[in-house]
Wavefront OBJ file of the C-alpha trace (Angstrom):
o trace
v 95.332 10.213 -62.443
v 96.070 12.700 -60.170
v 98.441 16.053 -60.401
v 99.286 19.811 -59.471
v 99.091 22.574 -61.417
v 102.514 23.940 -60.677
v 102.715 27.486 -63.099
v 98.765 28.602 -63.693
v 100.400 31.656 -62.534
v 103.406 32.305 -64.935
v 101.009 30.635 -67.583
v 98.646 33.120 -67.504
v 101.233 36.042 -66.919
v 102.387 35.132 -70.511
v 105.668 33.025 -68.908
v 106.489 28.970 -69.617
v 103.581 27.405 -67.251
v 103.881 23.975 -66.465
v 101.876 20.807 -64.855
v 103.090 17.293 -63.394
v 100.957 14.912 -62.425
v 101.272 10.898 -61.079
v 99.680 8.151 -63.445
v 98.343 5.549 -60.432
v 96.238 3.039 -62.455
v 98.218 2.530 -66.328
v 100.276 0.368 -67.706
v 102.777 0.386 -69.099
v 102.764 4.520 -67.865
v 105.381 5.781 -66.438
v 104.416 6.983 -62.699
v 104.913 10.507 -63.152
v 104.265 13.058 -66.458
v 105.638 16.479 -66.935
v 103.435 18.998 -69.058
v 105.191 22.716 -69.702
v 104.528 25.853 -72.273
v 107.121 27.055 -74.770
v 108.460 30.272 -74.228
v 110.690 32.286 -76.598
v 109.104 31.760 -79.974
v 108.653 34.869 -82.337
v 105.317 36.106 -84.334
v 104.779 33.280 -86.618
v 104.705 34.349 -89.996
v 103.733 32.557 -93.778
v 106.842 29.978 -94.670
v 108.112 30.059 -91.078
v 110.044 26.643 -90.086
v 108.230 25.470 -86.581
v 110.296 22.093 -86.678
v 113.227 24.944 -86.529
v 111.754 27.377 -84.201
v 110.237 24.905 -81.713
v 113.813 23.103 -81.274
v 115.624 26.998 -81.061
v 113.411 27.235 -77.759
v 113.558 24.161 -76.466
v 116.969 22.227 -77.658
v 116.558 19.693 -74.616
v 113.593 17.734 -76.345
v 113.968 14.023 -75.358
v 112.445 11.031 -76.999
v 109.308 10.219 -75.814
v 108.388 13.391 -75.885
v 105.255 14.767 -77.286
v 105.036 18.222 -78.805
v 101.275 20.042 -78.437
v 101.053 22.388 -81.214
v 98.245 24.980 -81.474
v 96.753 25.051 -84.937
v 96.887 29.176 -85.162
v 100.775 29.052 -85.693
v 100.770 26.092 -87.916
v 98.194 27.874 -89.980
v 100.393 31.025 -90.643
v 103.659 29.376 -91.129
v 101.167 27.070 -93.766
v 99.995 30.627 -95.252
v 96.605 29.658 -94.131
v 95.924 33.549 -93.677
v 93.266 34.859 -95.643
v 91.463 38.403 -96.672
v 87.876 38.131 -95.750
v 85.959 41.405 -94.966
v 83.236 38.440 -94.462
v 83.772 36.022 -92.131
v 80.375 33.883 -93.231
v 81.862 33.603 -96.655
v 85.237 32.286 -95.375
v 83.061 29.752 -93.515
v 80.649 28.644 -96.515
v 84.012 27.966 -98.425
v 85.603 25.583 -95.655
v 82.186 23.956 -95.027
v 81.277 20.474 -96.592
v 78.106 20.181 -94.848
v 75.594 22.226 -92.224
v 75.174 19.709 -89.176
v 73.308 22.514 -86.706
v 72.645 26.315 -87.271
v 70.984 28.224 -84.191
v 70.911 32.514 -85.731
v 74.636 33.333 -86.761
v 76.061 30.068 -84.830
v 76.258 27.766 -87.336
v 78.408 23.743 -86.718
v 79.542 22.450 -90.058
v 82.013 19.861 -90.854
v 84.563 21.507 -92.767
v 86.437 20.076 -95.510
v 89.325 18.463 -93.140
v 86.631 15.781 -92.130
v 85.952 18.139 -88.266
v 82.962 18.561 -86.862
v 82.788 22.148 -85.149
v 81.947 25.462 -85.150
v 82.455 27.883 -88.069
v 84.524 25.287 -90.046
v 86.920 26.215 -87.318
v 87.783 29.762 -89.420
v 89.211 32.256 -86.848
v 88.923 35.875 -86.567
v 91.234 36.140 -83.421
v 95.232 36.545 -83.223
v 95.129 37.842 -86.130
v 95.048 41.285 -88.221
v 91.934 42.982 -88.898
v 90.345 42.059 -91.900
v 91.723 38.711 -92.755
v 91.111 35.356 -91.035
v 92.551 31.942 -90.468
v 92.063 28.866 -92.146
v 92.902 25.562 -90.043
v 95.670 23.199 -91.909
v 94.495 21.374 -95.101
v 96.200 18.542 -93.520
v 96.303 18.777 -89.687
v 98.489 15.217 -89.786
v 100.518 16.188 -92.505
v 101.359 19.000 -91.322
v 101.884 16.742 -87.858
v 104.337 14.750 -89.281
v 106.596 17.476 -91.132
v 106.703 18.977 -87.664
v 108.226 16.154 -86.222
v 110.446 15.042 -89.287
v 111.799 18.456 -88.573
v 112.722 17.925 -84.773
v 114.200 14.663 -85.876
v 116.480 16.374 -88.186
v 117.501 19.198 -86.386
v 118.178 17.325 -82.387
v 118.386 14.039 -83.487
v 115.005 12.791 -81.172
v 112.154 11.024 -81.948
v 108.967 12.557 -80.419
v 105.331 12.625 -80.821
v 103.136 15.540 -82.394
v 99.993 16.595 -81.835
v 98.543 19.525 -84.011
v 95.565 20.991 -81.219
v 92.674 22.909 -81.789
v 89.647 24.608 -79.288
v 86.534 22.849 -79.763
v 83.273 23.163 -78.278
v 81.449 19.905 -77.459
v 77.789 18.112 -77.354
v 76.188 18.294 -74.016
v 79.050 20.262 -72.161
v 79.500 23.723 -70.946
v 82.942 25.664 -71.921
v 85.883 24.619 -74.585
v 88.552 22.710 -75.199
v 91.592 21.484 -76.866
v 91.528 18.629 -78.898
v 93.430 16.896 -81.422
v 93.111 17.870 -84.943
v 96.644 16.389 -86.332
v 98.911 14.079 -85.088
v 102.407 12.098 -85.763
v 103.854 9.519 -84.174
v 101.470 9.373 -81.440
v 98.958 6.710 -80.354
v 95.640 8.022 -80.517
v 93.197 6.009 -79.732
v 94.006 3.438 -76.645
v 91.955 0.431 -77.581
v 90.967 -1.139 -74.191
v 88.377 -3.392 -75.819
v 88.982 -7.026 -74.618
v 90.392 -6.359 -71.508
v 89.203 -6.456 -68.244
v 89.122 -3.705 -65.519
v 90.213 -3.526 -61.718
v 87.411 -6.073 -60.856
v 87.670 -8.276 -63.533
v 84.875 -7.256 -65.543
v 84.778 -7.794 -69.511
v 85.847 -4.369 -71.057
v 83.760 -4.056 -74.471
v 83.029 -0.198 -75.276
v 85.980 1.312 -73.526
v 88.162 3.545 -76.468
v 90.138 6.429 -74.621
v 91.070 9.318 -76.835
v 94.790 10.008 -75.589
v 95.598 12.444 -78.388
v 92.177 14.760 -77.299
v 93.660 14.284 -73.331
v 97.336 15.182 -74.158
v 95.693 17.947 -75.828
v 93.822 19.041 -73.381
v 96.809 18.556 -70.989
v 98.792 21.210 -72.893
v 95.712 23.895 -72.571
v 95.686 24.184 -69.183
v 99.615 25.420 -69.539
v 99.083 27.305 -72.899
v 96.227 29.429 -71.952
v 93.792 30.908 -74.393
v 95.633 34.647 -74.403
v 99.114 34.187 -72.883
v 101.175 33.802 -76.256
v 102.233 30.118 -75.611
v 101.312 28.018 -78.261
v 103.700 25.320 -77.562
v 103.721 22.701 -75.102
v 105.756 19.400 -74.349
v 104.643 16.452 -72.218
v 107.510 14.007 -70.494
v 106.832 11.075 -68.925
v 104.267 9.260 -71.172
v 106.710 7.915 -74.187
v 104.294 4.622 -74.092
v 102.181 6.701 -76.169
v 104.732 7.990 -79.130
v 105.478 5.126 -81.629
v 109.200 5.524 -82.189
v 110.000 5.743 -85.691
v 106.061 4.949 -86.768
v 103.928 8.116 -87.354
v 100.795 6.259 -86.750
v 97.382 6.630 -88.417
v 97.090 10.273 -87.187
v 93.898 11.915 -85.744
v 91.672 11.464 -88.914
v 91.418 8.014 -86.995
v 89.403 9.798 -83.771
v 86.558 11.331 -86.625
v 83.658 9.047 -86.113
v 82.673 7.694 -89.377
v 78.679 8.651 -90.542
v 77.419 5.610 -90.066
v 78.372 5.143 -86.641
v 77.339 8.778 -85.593
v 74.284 9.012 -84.320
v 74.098 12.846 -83.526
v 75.200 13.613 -87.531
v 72.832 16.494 -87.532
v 70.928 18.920 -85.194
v 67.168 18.317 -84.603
v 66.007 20.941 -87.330
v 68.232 19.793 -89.969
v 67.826 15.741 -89.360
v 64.247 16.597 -90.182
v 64.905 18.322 -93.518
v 67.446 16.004 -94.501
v 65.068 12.899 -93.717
v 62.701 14.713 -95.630
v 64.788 15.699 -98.837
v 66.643 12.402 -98.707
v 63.899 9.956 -98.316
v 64.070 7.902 -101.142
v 61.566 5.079 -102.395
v 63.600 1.679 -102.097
v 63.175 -1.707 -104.272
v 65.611 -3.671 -102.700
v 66.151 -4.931 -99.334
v 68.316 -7.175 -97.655
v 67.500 -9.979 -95.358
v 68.063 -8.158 -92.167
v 65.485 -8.340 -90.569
v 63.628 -5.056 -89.325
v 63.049 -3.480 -85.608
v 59.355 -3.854 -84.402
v 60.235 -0.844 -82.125
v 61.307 0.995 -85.088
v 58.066 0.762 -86.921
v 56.458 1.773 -84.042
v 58.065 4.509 -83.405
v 57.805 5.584 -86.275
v 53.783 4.455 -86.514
v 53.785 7.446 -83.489
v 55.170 10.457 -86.157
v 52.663 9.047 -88.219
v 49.676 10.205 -85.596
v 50.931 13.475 -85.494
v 50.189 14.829 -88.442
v 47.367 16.978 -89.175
v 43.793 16.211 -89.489
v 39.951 17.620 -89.932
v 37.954 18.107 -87.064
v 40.272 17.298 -84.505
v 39.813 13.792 -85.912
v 42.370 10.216 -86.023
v 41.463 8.954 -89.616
v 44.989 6.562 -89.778
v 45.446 3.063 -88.619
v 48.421 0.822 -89.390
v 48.427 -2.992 -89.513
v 51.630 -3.732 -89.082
v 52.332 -7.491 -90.953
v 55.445 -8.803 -88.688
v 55.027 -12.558 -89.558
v 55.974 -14.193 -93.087
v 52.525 -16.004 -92.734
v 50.209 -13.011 -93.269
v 52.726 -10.986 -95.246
v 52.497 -14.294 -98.032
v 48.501 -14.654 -97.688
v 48.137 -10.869 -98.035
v 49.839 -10.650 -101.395
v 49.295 -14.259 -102.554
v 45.466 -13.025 -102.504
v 46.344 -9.827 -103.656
v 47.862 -11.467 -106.935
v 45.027 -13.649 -107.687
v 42.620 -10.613 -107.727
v 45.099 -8.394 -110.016
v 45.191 -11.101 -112.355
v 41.763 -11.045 -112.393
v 41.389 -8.174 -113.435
v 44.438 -8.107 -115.903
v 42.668 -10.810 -117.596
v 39.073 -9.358 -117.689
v 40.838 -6.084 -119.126
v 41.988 -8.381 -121.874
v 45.906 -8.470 -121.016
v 48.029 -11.147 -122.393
v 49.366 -13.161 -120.198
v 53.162 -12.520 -120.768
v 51.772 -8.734 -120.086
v 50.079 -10.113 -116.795
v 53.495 -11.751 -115.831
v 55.464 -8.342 -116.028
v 52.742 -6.284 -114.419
v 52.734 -8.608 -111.550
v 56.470 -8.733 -111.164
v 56.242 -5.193 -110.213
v 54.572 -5.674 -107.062
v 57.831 -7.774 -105.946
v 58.872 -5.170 -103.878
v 56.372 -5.908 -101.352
v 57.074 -9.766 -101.338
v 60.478 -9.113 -101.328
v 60.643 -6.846 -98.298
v 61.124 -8.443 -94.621
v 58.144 -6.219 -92.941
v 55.023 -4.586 -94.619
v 52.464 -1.988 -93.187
v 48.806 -1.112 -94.587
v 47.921 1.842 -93.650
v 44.420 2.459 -93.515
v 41.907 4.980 -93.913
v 39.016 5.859 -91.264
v 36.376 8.296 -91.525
v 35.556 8.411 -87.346
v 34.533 12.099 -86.859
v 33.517 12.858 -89.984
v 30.907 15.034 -91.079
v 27.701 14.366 -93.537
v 26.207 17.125 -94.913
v 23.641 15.394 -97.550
v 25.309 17.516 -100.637
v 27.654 15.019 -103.136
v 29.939 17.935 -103.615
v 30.537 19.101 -99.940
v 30.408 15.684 -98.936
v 33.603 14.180 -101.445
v 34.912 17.355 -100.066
v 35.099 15.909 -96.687
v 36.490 12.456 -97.735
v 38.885 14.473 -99.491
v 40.098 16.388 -96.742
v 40.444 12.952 -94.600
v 42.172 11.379 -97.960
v 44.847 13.855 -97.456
v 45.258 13.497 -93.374
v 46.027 10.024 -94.068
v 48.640 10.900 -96.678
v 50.617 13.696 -94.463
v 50.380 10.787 -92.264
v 52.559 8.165 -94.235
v 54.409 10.842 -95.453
v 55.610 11.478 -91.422
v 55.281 7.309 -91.249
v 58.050 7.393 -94.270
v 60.134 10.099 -92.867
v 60.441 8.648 -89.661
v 61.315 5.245 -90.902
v 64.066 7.062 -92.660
v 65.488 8.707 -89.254
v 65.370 4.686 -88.432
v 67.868 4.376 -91.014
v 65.291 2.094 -92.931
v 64.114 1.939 -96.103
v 60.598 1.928 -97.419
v 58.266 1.571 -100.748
v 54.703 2.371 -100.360
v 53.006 0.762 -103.311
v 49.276 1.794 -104.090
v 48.032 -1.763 -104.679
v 45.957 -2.446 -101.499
v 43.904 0.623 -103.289
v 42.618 -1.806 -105.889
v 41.219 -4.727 -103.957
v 40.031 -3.273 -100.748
v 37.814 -6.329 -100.131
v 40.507 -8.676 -100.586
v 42.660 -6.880 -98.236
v 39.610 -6.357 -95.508
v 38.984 -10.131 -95.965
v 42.339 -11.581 -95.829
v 43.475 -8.961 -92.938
v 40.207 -9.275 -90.915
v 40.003 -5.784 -91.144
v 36.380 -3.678 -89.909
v 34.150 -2.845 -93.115
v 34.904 1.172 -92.868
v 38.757 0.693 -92.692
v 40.365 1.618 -96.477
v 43.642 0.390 -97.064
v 45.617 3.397 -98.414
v 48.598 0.894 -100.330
v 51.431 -0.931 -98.762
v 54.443 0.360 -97.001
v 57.642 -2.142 -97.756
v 60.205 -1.920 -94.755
v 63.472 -2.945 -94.849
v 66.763 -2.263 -94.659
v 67.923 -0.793 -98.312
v 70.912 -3.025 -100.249
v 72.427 -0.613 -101.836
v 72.765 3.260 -101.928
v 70.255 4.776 -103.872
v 70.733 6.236 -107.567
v 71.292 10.170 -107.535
v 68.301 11.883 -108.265
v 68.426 15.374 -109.812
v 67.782 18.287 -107.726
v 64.447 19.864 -107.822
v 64.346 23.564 -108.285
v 61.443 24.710 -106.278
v 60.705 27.625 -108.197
v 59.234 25.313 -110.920
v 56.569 24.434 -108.599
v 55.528 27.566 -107.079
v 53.010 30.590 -108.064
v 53.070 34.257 -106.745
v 49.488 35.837 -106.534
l 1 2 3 4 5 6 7 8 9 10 11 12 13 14 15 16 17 18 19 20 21 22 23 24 25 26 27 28 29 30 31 32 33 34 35 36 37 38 39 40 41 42 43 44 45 46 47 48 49 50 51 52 53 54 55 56 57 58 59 60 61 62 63 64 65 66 67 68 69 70 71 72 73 74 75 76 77 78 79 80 81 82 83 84 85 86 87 88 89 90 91 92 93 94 95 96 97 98 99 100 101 102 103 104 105 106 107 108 109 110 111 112 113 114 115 116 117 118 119 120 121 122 123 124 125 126 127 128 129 130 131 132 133 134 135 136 137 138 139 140 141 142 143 144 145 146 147 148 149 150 151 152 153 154 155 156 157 158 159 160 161 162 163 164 165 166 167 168 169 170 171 172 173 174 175 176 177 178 179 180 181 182 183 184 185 186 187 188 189 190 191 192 193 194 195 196 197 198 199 200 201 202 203 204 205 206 207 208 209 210 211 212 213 214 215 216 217 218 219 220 221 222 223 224 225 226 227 228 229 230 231 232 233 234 235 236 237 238 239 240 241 242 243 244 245 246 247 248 249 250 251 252 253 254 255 256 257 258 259 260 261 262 263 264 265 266 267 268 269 270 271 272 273 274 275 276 277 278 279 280 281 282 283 284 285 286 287 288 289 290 291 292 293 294 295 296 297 298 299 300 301 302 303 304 305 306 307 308 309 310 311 312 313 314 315 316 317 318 319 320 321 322 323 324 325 326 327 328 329 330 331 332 333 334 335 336 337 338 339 340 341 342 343 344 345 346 347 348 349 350 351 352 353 354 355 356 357 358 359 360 361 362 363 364 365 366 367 368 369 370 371 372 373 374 375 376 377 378 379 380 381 382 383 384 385 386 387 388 389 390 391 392 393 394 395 396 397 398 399 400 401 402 403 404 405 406 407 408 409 410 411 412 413 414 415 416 417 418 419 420 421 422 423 424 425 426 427 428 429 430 431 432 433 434 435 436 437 438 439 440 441 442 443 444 445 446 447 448 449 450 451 452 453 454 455 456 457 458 459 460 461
């Protein structure tokens, strides 16, 4: 695509700005588009008609057209104008969820489904003390917009409700699409092949985010144009449809894999990690577990010492003669405690987790660097102290697998029959298996689980 920036000039000089450009390589495009800012419209204020306004200023609107609108103005005329001597409370209203904070910067997504900074609440272009909200609906508000046009000249255009947006590994701000109407946007090129013939398979293009940006570069941040009309691309307005609006362009969770920043993945994979009983048959990724097997290693430890190992059972094979083994010695012992059988057969359908689950890990237990100091209490001081290493380090082992989007149990029964395990495992005589980890991917969403209140569990001195 290539084009001229005919009116940066008048643009930023608070005029109608405009930019043309030739579309070489689409189809069905048409091989030219027209891109021009709105002049003439008054101060929006609270119950203002844009559909009325915007068609006043520019009463040669064709179809095909698409209208850019800049959220600010649909926000007054929506009332979305709001007292706040506090600008942080406006934004801990709008937000749903923290995704990043960095000091006072803080990205949420706010409560319209958007991903962005300060729940998108503004301070600017507007009087001192009060701020504005975005839309409650950007594509409602889209498609009222161009019902309006409609009825007052008759045309049938597209709408695209824009807002400024920073963005993930880029310098400097943009326009993007927050609502739309009547506008495709999202151009599915999946399936299709490009100029050489090979297979496209990933290739989505965000139209409504480029016509928005389009209609920047003629609106200007400060030049009092918020208003501006593309020609020349009616393959991308649906005539008559309004389309599935820009909710479509917000990735869904599962498919984002940036949903939080660094700091807050970690507290969330920490707060969130949940003990699962269930898995399906999916089965799990080696380099997952090993990845995960490298958090493990960093956790802290006495003497500058390495008391984990993990024996990682990949194979059905060893994961069946593990806990088949493991069985016959709890039952053992069930029996010699005087259980009744029925008893034993409920006890030992607990430990189905672990033969249910596709992958299982032993962590183990070394005591390479300890120290021996002849005393039985300062001595089960030290194991002690290497008994917890090993437990901050399935604790990282469990968080991690979590940021892997995979489930896990860890089960305390390798604790009981250490010689079985060592025996069956082939494991060296000072290794002491610590439980089993079940890995897997979970089949269902976990129960809620009441909130802890922290304050339960702490002392002041």
């Amino acid at each position: 695509m290539s084009g001229e920036v005919t009116g940066a000039e008048p643009a930023a000089a608070g005029g109608a700005g405009s930019v043309s450009g030739d579309v070489t390589g689409a189809e069905p495009a048409a091989a030219g588009y027209r891109v021009w800012a709105l002049g003439g419209l008054p101060e929006i204020t609270a119950g203002d008609d844009l559909a009325k306004l915007i068609a006043a200023a520019e009463p040669g609107l064709a179809d095909g057209d698409v209208l850019l609108v800049t959220s600010k103005i649909v926000s007054k005329a929506e009332g979305r104008i709001v007292r706040a001597t506090d600008r942080e409370a406006a934004i801990d209203a709008e937000t749903v969820r923290v995704v990043a904070r960095r000091g006072a910067l803080r990205i949420v997504e706010n409560r319209q489904g958007l991903v962005m900074a300060a729940a998108g609440v503004d301070a600017s272009n507007t009087p001192s003390g009060t701020v504005l909200l975005l839309p409650e609906d950007p594509d409602a508000s889209a498609r009222a917009i161009r019902d309006g046009l409609r009825d007052a000249l008759g045309v049938d255009v597209g709408v695209v409700v824009t807002d400024t947006f920073g963005r993930p590994w880029r310098s400097g701000l943009t326009d993007v699409a927050i609502g739309a109407a009547g506008v495709r946007v999202l151009d599915d090129l999946r399936g299709g092949t490009d100029a050489y013939g090979n297979p496209l398979s990933a290739t989505v293009v965000a139209t409504a985010d480029e016509l928005a940006a389009a209609g920047d570069l003629v609106k200007g941040k400060a030049a009092g144009l918020p208003v501006a009309v593309v020609r020349g691309l009616a393959h991308l307005v649906a005539q008559g449809d309004d389309g599935e609006g820009a909710r479509a362009m917000v990735r869904g969770a599962r498919d984002d894999m940036f949903r939080l920043g660094t700091s807050e993945a970690v507290r969330q994979a920490v707060t969130q990690r949940r003990t699962v009983r269930s898995f399906t048959d999916e089965p799990v990724d080696a380099g997952a577990v090993r990845r995960a097997v490298a958090a493990a290693v960093t956790a802290p430890a006495p003497h500058h010492t390495t008391p984990w190992r993990f024996v990682l059972l990949e194979s059905q094979e060893s994961r069946t003669r593990l806990l088949d083994a493991m069985r016959d010695a709890w039952i053992a012992d069930l029996r010699r405690d005087g259980k009744s059988e029925e008893s034993i057969a409920k006890r030992v359908r607990r430990g189905d987790v672990l033969r249910d689950a596709p992958y299982l890990v032993v962590p183990c237990l070394v005591m390479d660097g300890s120290h021996t100091y002849g005393d039985t209490r300062r001595d089960g001081a030290e194991r002690e102290m290497f008994v917890v290493a090993t437990g901050a380090g399935v604790q990282n082992f469990l968080v991690a697998l979590a940021g892997e989007r995979l489930g896990s149990a860890w089960v305390s029964s390798t604790m009981f029959c250490r010689d079985v395990v060592r025996e069956v495992l082939d494991l060296p005589a000072d290794w002491d298996p610590m439980g089993a980890v079940a890995v897997g991917h979970a089949a269902g969403e976990p129960r809620p689980r009441p909130e802890r209140d922290a304050d339960v569990f702490i002392e002041v001195r």
